[in-house]
N, C-alpha and C positions, 0 to 999 in steps of 0.2 A: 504494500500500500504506500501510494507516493501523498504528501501534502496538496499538492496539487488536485487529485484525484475527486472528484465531486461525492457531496455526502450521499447518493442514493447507490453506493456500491458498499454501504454497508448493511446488515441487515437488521430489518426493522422500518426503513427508511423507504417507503413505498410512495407514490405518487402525489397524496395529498399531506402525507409528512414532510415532504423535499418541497413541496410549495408554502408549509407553515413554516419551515427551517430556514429558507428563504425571507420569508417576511422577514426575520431576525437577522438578517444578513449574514447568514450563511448558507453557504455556498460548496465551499471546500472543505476536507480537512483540516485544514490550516486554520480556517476562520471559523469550524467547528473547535478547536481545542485553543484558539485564542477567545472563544469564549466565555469568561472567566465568573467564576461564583459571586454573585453580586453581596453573600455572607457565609456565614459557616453554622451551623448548629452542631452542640455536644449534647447526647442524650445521657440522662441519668437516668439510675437504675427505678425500675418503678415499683411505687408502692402500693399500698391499699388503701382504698376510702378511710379509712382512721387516721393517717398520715396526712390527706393532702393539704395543701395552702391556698386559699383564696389569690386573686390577683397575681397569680405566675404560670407560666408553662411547665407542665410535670406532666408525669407518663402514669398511669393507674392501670392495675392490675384488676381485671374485674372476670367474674362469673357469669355469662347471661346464662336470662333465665326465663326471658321469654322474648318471643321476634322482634324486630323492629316493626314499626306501626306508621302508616302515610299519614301524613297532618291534611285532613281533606281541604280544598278551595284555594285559593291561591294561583297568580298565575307560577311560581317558582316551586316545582315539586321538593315535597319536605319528610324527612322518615326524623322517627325520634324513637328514644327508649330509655327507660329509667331504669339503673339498677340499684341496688341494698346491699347493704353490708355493715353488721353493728351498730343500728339505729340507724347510718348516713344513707344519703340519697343523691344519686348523679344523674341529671337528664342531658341525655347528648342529642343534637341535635345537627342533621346533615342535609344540606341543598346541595340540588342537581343532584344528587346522587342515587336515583330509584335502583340500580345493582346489587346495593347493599342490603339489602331485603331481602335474597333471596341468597347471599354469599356469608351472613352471617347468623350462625346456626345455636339456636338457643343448647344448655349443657358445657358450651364451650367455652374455654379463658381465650380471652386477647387481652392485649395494650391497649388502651385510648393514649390517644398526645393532643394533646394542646391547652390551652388558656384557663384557666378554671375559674368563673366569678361566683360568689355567693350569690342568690338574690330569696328573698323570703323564706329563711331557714333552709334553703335546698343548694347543692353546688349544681353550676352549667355548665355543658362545655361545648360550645360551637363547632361544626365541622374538625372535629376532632379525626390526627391519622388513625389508621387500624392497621395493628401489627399480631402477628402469633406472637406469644413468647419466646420461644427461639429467633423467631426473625429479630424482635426487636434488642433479645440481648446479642446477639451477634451487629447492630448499630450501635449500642455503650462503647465498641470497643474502638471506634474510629469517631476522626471528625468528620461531619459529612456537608458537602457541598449544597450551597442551596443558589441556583439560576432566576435570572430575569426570566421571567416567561413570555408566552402568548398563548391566545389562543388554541388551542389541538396541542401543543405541545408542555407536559406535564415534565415535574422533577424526575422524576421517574427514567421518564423516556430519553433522558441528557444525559444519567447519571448512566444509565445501558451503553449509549453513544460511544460516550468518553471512555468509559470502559473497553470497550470492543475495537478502539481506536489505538491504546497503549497497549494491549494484549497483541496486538499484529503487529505493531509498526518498531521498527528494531530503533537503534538509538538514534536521537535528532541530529542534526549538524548544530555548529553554533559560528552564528558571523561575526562572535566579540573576539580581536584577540588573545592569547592567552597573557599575555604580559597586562590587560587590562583587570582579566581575573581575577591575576594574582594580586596586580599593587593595590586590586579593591576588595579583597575576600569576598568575591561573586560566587556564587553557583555554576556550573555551565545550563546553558537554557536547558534540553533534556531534562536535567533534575528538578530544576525551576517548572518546568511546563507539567513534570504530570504531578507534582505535589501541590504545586497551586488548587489541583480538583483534587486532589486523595491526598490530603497529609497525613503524616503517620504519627505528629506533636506538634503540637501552638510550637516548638523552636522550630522543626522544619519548615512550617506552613511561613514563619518569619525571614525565614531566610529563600525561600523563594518569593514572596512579595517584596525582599528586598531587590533581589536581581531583576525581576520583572518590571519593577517603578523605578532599577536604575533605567532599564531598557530604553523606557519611556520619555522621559526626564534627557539622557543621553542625547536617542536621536532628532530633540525638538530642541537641546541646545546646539548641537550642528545645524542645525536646518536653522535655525535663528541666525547664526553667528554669519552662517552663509548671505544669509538674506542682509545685515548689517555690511556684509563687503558690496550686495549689489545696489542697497541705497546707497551710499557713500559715493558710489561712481555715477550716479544720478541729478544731472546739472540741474542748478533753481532753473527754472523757467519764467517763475514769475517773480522775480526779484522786485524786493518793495528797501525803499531807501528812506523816505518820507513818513515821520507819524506824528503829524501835528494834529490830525482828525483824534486821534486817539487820545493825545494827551489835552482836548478840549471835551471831550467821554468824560474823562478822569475826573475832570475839575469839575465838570457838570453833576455828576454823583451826589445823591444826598447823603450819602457815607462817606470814610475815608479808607481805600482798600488797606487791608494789613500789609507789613511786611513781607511777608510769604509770595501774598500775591502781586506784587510790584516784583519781586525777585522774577517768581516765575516769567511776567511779563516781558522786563528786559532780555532774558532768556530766548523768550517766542521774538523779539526784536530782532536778534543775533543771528537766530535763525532764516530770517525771512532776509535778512542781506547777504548769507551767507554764499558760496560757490556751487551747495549741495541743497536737497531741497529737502524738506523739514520731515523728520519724522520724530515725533515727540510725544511721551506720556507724563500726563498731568496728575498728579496720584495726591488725594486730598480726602480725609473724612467726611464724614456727611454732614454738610451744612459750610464747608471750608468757604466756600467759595468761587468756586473751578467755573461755575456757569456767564459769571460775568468775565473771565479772562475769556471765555469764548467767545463772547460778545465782541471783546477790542480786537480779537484776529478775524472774524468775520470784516466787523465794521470796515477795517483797515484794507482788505483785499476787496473790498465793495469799492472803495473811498479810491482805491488805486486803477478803480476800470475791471477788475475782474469779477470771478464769480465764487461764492464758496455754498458748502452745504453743511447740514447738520442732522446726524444719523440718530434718529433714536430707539430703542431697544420695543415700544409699545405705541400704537396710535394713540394712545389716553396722553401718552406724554412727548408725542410730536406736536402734539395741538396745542395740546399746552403752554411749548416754547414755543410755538408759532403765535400764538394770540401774545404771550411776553416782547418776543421780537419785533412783534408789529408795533406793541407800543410804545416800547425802547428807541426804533428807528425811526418812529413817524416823524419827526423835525429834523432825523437828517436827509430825508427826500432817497432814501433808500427800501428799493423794495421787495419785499416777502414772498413766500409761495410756499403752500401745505403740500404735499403730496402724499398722500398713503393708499396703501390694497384696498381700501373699503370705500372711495370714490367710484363715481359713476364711469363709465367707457366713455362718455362725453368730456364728462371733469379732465379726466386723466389725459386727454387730448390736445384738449387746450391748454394744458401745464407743460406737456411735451413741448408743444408748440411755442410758449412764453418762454420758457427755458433754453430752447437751443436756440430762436432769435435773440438773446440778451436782454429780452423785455423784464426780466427779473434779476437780483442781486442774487439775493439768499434765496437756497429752497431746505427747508423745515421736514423730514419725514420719516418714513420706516426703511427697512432697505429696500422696499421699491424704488429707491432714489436710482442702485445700480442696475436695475435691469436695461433690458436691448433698446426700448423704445426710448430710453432715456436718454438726450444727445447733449448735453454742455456746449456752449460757446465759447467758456474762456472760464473753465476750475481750475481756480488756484488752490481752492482750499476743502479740504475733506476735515471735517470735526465729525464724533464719533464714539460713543458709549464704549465701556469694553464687554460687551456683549455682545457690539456690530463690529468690531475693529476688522480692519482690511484682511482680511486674508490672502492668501498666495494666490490664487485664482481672481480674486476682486482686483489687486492690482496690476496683475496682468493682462486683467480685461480692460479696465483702463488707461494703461499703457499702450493697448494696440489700436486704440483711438487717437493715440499721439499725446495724450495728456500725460503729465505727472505731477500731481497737485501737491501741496503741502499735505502733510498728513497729523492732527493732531487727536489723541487717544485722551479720553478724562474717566480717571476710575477712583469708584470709591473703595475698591476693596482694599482692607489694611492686609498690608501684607510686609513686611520685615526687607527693606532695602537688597542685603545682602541677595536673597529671595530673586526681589525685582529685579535685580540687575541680569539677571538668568533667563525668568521668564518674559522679558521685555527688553534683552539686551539687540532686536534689532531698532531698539528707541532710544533715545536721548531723555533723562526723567529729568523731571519739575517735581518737589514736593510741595503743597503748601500745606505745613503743619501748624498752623496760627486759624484762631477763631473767631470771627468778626466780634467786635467788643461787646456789640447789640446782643447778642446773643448768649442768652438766659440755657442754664446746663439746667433740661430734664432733670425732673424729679421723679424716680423710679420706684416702685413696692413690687414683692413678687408672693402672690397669697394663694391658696386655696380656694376650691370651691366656694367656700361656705361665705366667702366677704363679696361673693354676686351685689346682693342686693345690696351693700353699704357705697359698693361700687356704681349702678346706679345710681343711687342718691346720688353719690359725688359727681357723675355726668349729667345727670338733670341741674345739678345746683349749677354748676361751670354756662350750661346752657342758657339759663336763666340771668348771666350776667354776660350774655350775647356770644360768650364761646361755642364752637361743633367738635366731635368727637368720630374716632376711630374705632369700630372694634372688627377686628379680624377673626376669621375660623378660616383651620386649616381644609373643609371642605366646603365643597357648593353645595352639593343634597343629601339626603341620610343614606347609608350602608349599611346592608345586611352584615358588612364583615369588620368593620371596625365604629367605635363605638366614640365618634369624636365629633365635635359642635357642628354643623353647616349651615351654610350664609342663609339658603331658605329660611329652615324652620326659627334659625335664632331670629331672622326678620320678623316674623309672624310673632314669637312672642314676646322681641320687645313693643309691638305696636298696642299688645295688651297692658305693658307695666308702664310705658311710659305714656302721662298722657296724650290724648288728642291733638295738640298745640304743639307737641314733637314732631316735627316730622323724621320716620325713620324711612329709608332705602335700602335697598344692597346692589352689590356690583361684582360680578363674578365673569370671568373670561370667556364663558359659555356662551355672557351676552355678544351683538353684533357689537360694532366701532358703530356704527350711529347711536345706539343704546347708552355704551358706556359714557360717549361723546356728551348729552344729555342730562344723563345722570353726574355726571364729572362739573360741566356746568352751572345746573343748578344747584349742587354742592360749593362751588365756588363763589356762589351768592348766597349763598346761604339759607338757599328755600330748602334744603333739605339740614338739618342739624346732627343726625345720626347716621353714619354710612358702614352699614355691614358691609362687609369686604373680606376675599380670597388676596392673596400677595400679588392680584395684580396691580395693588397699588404700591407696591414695596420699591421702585424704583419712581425716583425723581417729581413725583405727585407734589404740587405745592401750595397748601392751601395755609395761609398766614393763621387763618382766625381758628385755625382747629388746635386746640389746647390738649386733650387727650386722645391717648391711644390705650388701647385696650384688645389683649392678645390671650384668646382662650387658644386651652392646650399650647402651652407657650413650650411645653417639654418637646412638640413634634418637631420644633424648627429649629437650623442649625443656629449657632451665636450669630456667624455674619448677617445671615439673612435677619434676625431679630434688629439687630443693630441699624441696618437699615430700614426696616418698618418703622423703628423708633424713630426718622430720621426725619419721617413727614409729619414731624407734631415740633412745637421748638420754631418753628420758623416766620413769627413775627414777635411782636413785644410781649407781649403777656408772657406769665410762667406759664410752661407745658407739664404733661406727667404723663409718663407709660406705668400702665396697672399689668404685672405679666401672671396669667391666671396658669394655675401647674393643676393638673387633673391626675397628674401622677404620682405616686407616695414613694419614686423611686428618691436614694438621696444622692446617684448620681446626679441626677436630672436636676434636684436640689441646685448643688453645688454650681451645676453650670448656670443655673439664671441667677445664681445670687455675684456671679460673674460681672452682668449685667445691670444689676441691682445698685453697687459700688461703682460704676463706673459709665461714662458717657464715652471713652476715649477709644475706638476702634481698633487703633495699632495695640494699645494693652489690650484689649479683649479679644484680640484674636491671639496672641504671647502667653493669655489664661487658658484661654482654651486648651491652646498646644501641652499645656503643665498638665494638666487635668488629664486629658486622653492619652498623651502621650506614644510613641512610635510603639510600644507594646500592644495596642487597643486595636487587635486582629479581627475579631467578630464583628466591630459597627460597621454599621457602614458610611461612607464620604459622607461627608458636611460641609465642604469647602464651597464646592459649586464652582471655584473660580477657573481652574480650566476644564477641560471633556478628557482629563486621562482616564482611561481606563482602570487601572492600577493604583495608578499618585496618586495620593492626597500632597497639596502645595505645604501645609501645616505639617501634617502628621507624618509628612515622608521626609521633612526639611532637608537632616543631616544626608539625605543620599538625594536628593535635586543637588545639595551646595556641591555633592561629592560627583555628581555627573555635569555641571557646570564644569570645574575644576576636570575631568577629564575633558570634557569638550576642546577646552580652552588648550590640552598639551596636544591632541589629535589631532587638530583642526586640517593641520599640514599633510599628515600622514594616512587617511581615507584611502585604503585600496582593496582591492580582490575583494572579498564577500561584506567588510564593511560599507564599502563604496556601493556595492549592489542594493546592500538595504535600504542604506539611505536614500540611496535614488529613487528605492520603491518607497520610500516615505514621501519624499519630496513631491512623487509623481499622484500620488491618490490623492483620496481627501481629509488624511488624517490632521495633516499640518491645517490645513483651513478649516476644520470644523474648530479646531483646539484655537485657534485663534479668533 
């Protein structure tokens, strides 16, 4: 069996399994067994109903003792069955599953596994696994692999896969040097590849996530460092010499920018006179500041005859700086344009059209800005979330139009310099680490259920001295399978606690961009007071007068992403307050929001996090979000990113025979542009 070889030549793998396997993009071998476990579970041995614990996953030894029974009506078929055992009582209960009705025969012991809740003197346990006893103690004795799914295709059926893939296939090639091995105590990939799915110990399973996320880590700082040489030999094209427009911006301000953001500026100056043409990341906490230095490099390549644009990650928050920019600009006689997917075929026409004749300065949008239809007259300037940042294929689609714009990158994730200079070394960085003096530090509580209703009060009272409020859930509608707030039903019943004279909303990503566009709106005027909300407002939303935020199941979301939720309250004069609600009695969970609790400052809260988790913490899964590795985590992998930068940097020169090949297969796909 070669890697190459397509997954339907193994068995099991029949026609509509190679089309579900597919969806998951795979394809081959290769991209079968680069599929990697998205966590790990270790089973404990199982006990008996007198043992078990409320609120955790355990395995229970039980006796049936009579069939399972179908839960009549419903569209979702439902078997249940209650067992006993000294005084206790387990009802489990299974969807989709009618099979098991006729596969599980009363007289006989199995395993249950999963969740156990108390509710009304009885324990529950949802879609719980079913194991013999033999099968499941022959599982105590490994760690075992758990996949992303889809569709048709079950753990089950990955775990046979992958199996049947290392049992054939003789030992892997590896296209790291040995001399990299050694100076790094690597693994060779082979051992790496099939312990990542079967380890044999949390040390092994560590030490192949470490080779696997140097992999990672490695071939995206060569393919950086490469792309850093082909900027560099990229003439300015649109050289600006002149910034007297900007420095009457400056003076016009009804603030005075910090230091931070004057540095960076000069910086953006330097750049735009320079021989080579700008590629720069702006790296600033939330609420620094970064949006108005967008503003003076817009203005300024407007003011100079060109054109620039402005990329943003959500239509909720392209509009948003479009309606800001239009009012910022209106007395300089400089002009606007929205562009997003959720315009008409007419709209979008006539934007085309304004745009490539120069009838427009700035254009405002999502990355509909780079599609085909889209033709520029004269881009000098590309600004750009790091969500939308240019990718290898982006740029070299606008390269072969003949442009090469300025390029400037604005991120809020806190990320540790050292770090940045790795992940963003084909950029030039700006930090602004200074916080406008206006601006009042959150006050933060992280409580239990049980302070709801105090919590109320405290949002109705804030309301009632003209403030609006935040409250996020981490879902849109209820789930049979997890048991956590959603924006629906919590809409529905704050409209009963809070009076009539409230107006409550929600806004969830479900809805269309005219919906949300509306909803966002009259939030912004404040015809609506209460805005239930999913995270799609977790980036760059800016509504002054909203004073709290308010974040159930605040246990589900990683620190960075809280940090930013936190990030659209605080942003005009009033005191603001994030309330973080924790549903869960774990005290890791504790620990990490009381993180948060102490603290406003990003770059520390993500250095707390890193302390807390630490590069031991194999089971979680990623929380970072900040790039699409695979493998890496940017925090929790640190010491082997700083340790595959640091080789990058001595190999750069030396790329050849099977190195040289991969990277080129990096370079060539879409890994490097998604990651970016």
């Amino acid at each position: 069996m070669k890697l190459t070889d397509p997954v339907r030549t193994l068995k099991g793998v029949g026609t509509k399994n190679e089309s579900y396997l597919e969806h998951m993009g795979i394809r081959t071998i290769k991209e079968l067994i680069c599929y990697f476990p998205r966590t790990y579970i270790t089973y404990e041995p199982a006990v008996g109903l007198s043992e078990v614990e409320p609120d955790r996953k355990q395995a229970v030894l039980v006796t049936l003792r009579k069939s399972l029974s179908q839960i009549p009506g419903g569209r979702v078929p439902k078997l249940t069955v209650t067992v006993e055992e000294e005084g206790r009582r387990l009802q489990c209960l299974w969807f989709h599953m009618p099979y098991l009705k006729k596969s599980l025969h009363p007289g006989t012991n199995y395993v249950f596994y999963g969740k156990i809740r108390e509710e009304k003197g009885k324990y529950m346990m949802d879609q719980p696994e079913v194991y013999t006893p033999e099968k499941y103690r022959e599982l105590c004795q490994h760690i075992q692999p758990v996949y992303s799914l889809t569709e048709g295709v079950g753990n089950r059926l990955m775990v046979r896969l992958m199996q049947q893939v290392f049992e054939t296939c003789e030992k892997f090639e590896d296209y790291l040097p040995g001399a990299i091995l050694k100076r790094y105590q690597l693994w060779d990939w082979d051992e790496a590849i099939r312990q990542i799915h079967f380890p044999t110990s949390a040390n092994e399973l560590g030490m192949a996530r470490k080779r696997l996320a140097f992999d990672e880590f490695f071939l995206f700082a060569l393919a950086i460092r490469r792309m850093k040489k082909s900027n560099t030999a990229v003439p300015n094209s649109f050289p600006i010499l002149h910034f007297s427009p900007s420095e009457r911006f400056i003076a016009d301000l009804p603030y005075k920018l910090t230091s931070a953001q004057l540095r960076t500026w000069e910086e953006i100056k330097e750049d735009f006179k320079g021989i080579g043409t700008m590629n720069r990341l702006i790296q600033g906490d939330v609420g620094s500041g970064k949006t108005v230095i967008a503003q003076l490099a817009l203005l300024t390549v407007a003011e100079e005859g060109y054109q620039g644009c402005l990329m943003a990650p959500t239509e909720v928050l392209a509009r948003q700086h479009f309606e800001s920019f239009e009012k910022v600009f209106s007395k300089w006689d400089i002009r606007c344009l929205l562009l997003t997917g959720s315009m008409t075929a007419k709209e979008k026409r006539e934007a085309y059209t304004r745009i490539e004749n120069h009838q427009v300065d700035i254009v405002i949008g999502t990355h509909a800005l780079i599609q085909d239809k889209v033709q520029f007259a004269q881009l000098a300037l590309v600004v750009t979330d790091e969500q939308h940042r240019f990718g290898v294929h982006q740029r070299e689609y606008l390269a072969s139009k003949g442009v090469s714009p300025h390029v400037l990158v604005m991120s809020a994730t806190p990320i540790p310099r050292t770090l940045a200079l790795i992940l963003y070394g084909d950029l030039d960085i700006s930090v602004i680490d200074e916080m406008p003096a206006s601006r009042k530090p959150i006050k933060n509580c992280v409580v239990g259920t049980d302070y709801r209703p105090a919590a109320y009060r405290f949002i109705e009272k804030q309301i009632r001295g003209g403030r609006q409020a935040y409250i996020i859930c981490p879902m849109v509608e209820e789930s049979e399978w997890m048991e956590l707030e959603n924006v629906v039903d919590y809409t529905e019943r704050l409209k009963t606690i809070f009076p009539a004279s409230i107006w409550v909303e929600m806004l969830h990503g479900k809805m269309s961009g005219e919906e949300k566009r509306q909803i966002m709106e009259a939030f912004g005027r404040n015809e609506i007071q209460v805005l239930v909300s999913t995270t799609v407002i977790e980036v760059g939303i800016d509504v002054p007068n909203a004073t709290v935020m308010m974040i159930e199941n605040a246990e589900r979301f990683g620190l960075a992403q809280l940090h930013q939720l936190r990030g659209r309250v605080g942003r005009g004069k009033e005191q603001s307050y994030c309330i973080f609600i924790q549903c869960s009695k774990s005290e890791t969970a504790r620990k990490r929001l009381e993180i948060l609790n102490h603290s406003n400052d990003g770059f520390y809260i993500a250095s707390e996090d890193l302390k807390l988790r630490g590069p031991g913490d194999l089971f979680g899964l990623r929380q970072s979000g900040l790039m699409d590795f695979q493998i890496g985590d940017v925090y929790q992998d640190g010491d082997v990113l700083q340790m595959a930068g640091d080789c990058a940097a001595a190999w750069e020169d030396q790329v050849t025979g099977a190195l040289a090949k991969r990277l080129s297969e990096y370079m060539s796909d879409e890994n490097l542009s998604v990651i970016l």
